[in-house]
N, C-alpha and C positions, 0 to 999 in steps of 0.2 A: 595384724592378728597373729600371736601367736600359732606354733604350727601345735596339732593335739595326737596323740597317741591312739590309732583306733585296736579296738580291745572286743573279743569275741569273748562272750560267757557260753559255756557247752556242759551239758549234766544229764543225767537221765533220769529227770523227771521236772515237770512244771516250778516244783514247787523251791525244787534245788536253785533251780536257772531265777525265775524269779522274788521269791520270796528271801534265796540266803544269798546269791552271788551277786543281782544284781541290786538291790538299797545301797552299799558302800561304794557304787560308782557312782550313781546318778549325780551327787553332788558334784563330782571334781570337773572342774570346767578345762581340767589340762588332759582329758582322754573323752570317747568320741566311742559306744557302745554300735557295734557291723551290725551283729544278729545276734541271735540267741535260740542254738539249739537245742532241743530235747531229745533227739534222735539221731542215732550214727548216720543214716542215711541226708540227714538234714546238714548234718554237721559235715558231712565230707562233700556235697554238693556247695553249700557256703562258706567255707576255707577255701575254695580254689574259685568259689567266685568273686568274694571278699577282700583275701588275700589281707586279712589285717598284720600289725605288726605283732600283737600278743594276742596267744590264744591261752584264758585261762578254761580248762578241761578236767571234768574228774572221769575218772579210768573207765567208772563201772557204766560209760553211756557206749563204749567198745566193743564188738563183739567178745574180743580176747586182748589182751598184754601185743600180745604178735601185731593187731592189726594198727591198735595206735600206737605202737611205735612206727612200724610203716607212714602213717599219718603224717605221723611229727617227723619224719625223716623228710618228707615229702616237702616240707616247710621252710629247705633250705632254697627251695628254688627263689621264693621271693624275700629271704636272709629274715625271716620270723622268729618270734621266739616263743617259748611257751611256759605255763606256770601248769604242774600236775599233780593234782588231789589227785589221793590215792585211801580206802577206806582201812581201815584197823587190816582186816583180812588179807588186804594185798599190799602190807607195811611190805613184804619183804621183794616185793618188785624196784622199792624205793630205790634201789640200785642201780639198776636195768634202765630207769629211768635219767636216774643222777647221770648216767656215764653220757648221753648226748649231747655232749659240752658244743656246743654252739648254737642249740636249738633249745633244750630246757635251759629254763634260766632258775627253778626252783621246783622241788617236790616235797610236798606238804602231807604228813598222812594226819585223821581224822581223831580226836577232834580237832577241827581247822576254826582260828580266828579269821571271821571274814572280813572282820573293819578292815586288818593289816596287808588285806589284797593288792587296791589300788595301788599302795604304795610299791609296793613287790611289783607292780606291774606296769607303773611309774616308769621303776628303773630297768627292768626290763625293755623300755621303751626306749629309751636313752641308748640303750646298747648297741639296738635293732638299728635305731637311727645314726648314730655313730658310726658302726659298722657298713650300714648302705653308702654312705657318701663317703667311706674309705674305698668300698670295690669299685663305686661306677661313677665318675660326675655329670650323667644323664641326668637332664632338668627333669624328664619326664619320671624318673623314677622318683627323686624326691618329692615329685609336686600329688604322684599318686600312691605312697602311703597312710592316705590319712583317709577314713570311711565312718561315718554312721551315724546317729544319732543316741537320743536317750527313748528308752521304752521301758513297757510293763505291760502288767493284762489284768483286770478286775480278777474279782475271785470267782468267777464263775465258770463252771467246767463239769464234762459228765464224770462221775464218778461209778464205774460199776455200770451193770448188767439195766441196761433201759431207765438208769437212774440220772434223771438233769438235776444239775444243782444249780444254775443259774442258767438267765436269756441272755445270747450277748445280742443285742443291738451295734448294727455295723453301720455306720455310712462311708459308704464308697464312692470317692470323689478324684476332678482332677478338673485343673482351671486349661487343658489343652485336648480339643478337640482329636476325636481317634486313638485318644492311650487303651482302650477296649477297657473303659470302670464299666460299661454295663455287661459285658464278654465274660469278665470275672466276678460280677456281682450274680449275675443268672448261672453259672456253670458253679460257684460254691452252693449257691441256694438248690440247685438241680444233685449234685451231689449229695448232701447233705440228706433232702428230704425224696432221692430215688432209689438212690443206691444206699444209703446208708438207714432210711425208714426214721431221721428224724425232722419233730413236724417244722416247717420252717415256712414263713410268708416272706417273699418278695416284693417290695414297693419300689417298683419301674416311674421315677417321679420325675423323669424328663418330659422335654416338649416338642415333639411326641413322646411318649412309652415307646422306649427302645426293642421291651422285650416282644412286642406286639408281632413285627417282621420276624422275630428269630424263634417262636415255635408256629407251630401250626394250628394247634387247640386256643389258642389266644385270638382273640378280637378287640376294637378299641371300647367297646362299650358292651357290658357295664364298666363305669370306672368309678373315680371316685366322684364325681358328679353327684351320686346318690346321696353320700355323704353329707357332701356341703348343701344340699336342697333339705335332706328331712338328717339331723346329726342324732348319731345315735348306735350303740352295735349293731342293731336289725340291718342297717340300710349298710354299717360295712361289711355282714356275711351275706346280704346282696349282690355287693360289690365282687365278692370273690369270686376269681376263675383259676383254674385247677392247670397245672402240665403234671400230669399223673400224679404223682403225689404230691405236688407243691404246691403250695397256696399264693397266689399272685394279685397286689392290688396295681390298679393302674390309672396314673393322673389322668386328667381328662386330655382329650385330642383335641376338642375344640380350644381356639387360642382363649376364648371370651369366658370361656368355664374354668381355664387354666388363671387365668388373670384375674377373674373373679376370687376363685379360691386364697388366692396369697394376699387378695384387696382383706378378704374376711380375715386374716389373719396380722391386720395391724393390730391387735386387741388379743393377747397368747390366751384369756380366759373366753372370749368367746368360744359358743358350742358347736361352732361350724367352721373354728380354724384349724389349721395343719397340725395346730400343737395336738388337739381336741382329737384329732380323727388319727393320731399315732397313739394315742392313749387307749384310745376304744378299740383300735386294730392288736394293741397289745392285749389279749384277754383274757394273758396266764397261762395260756397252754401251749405255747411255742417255744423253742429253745433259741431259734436265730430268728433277728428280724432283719432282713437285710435291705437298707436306702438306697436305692443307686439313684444318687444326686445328679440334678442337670450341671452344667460347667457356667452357672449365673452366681448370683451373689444376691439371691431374693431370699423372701419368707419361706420358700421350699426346701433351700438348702442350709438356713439358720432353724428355723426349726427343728430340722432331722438332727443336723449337728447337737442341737440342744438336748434331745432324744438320745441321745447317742449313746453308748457306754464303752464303744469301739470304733478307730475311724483305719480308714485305710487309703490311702493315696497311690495312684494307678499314674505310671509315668512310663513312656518310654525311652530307652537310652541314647535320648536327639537331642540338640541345643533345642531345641523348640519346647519340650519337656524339661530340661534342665529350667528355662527362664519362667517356663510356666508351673512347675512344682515349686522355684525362690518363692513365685509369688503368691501360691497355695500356704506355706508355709508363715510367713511377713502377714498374709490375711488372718491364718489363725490364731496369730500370736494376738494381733491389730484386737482382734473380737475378745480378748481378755480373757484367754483360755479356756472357750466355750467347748473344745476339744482339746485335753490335758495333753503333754507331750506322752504322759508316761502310757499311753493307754494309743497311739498314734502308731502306725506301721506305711512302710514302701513296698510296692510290688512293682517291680520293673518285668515291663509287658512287652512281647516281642524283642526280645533279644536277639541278635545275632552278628555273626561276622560284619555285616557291614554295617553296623549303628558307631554313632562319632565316638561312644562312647562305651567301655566294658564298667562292667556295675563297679568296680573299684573305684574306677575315674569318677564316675556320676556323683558315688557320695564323695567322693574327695570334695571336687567343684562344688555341690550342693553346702556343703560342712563348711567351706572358706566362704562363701558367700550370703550364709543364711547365720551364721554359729552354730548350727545342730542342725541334724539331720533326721528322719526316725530311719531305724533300724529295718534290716532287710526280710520281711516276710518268703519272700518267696521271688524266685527270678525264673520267669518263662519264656523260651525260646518261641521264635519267631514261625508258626505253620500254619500254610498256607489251607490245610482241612478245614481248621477253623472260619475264614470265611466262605469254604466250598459248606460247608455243615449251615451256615446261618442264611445264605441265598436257598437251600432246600428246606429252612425253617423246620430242621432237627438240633439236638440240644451239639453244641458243639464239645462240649466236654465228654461227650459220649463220642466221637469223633475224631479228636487228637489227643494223642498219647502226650504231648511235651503241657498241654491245658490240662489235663487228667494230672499230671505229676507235682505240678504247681497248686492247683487246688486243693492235692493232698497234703501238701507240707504248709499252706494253710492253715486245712485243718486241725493238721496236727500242735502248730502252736496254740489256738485256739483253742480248739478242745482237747486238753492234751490227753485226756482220761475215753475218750471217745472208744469205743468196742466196735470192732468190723461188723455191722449190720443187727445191732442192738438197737430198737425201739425205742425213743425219748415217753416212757408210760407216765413220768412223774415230773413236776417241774415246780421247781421255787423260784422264783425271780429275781434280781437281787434286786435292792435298793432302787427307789428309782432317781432321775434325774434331779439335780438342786434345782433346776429353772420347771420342773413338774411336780412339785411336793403334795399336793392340795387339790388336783383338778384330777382324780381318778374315775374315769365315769362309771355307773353301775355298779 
């Protein structure tokens, strides 16, 4: 397999990063999309976690000229280079720019043809690479310049003052036991709908309901039991239990009610399948629905998948997650893009000094081994509050600052328009799923 160019898009706003920088990537199969910043704070955490080889950047996501030139200075340690949109107003920085001959490899001011990026960034790539295997002939450093996948994000996002413009439905998944999908799936949703006051439902669809042990207001029943005995919304606002502001459904604990339920769902239009009781749980007035999928390959987690409008894959930085994210990956594909790449994200979970692997490597190895990778949502270090917060069944993301940090750069791709403690009063849904078209209940 050819080796691919990994290439970071960074802008300051959603719509810059993906609606204009990234479309003229996705196709080339010769570059390999890290992340995709919307935020200075995002962006300087993921270039030094990243470390790709081209960063394409426009100026205005910078506090100041001063700091991302710092940035991009910063970019010599792992011999990067970088492509810098700059707007009409700050044409005349173009200079200030130009002069970092060995870091900028071009500065574009607006209006910018985006088709002619990749290619710019192509060669850019070429240079980056060239140049490494001149300074060092460490195997290790050619075999880990290469990171990421292909991604995107629906069009749904808040806009404005308590204004939702779309749900995103999320499953949060991972085929290896203890990457913490339900850790990050409960502390976005706790987030989300405590601290931020937007309305969000939880569906804990493991076996057991994970989120059960880690609050306190939580018990295993009612679950969705109700559901699949009388189908219908009465029996899922039944169902519903509260961790202060957030609405939490939860599979059932018995096995036989568990197994029953995915029995009733060989038939996606029957009125007591999974598909049936995520339709009727959706009821218009939530902005996140968030899955956290069991680590099986049943009707629980095709379904949600099918649901879906966002997926996110929770891995740790272990060969044990590395072979079980290949084969997270190889499955989705397998399922015939029941989870689109461009809409797919990675959260590497527990990070730290001693893991086999720093997130560079990970997507390196994942990228040669799968041909794509998705892109890096967010990387969380490794604290140990977190399991001291979930044996006291308090919300753990109220509890460690490095969960608390990760969560927000989440959210921030997600909802890129999101207001610090703005109300979700209004909501339009987007579209729903192709495998949902016809069976809307109520």
């Amino acid at each position: 397999m050819a080796e691919k160019y990994s290439i970071m898009l960074a802008g300051d706003g959603h719509d810059l990063v993906f609606y204009n920088l990234q479309p003229p990537f996705l196709p080339r199969a010769d570059m390999i999309i890290s992340s995709l910043p919307t935020t200075w704070a995002t962006l300087r955490d993921s270039l030094e976690q990243t470390r790709p080889d081209v960063l394409v950047v426009h100026s205005r996501i910078a506090p100041g000229p001063d700091d991302l030139l710092k940035l991009l200075a910063d970019m010599k340690t792992w011999n990067g280079a970088a492509i810098v949109l700059l707007s009409e107003v700050d044409a005349r920085l173009q200079g200030a720019f130009a002069a970092m001959t060995g870091v900028v490899a071009g500065v574009y001011v607006e209006p910018i043809n985006f088709a002619t990026l990749p290619d710019e960034a192509f060669r850019a790539g070429q240079t980056v690479r060239s140049r490494t295997q001149q300074i060092t002939a460490q195997p290790q450093v050619a075999a880990a310049v290469s990171s990421a996948g292909m991604s995107g994000l629906g069009a749904s996002a808040f806009a404005g003052a308590g204004l939702v413009t779309g749900t995103k439905r999320i499953a949060f998944l991972s085929h290896c036991g203890g990457a913490g999908t339900s850790t990050l799936a409960e502390a976005l949703g706790y987030e989300l709908a405590v601290r931020l006051s937007v309305r969000t439902l939880l569906l804990s669809l493991g076996l057991p309901p994970a989120a059960v042990p880690h609050f306190s207001s939580l018990r295993y029943n009612p679950s969705l039991t109700e559901f699949f005995e009388r189908p219908g919304k009465p029996a899922i606002q039944s169902a519903i239990q509260r961790v202060e502001g957030l609405d939490v459904l939860l599979a059932p604990e018995n096995s036989l009610e568990y197994l029953k339920g995915a029995a009733n769902s060989a038939d996606l239009q029957a009125p007591n399948s999974i598909a049936s009781m995520l339709l009727a749980a959706d009821d218009g007035q939530y902005a996140a629905l968030l899955m956290d999928l069991p680590t099986t390959e049943t009707e629980w987690d095709l379904h949600a998948l099918s649901f879906a409008n966002t997926g996110i894959i929770v891995a740790r930085p272990t060969m044990a997650d590395l072979f079980a994210t290949h084969h997270t990956l190889n499955w989705l594909s397998n399922l015939g893009g029941i989870l689109p790449r461009e809409s797919t994200y990675l959260v590497l979970n527990q990070a730290g000094a001693g893991n086999a692997f720093t997130p560079r490597q990970f997507l390196s190895e994942l990228s040669e081994a799968a041909g794509w990778t998705p892109p890096i949502l967010a990387v969380i270090d490794s604290d140990p509050a977190v399991q001291a917060a979930q044996d006291q069944r308090a919300p753990a993301v109220s509890r460690s600052e490095s969960l608390a940090k990760g969560v927000r750069q989440i959210i921030g791709g997600l909802f890129p328009r999101l207001g610090n403690n703005e109300a979700a009063a209004q909501v339009r849904p987007e579209p729903r799923s192709r495998l949902f078209p016809k069976f809307r209940l109520g």
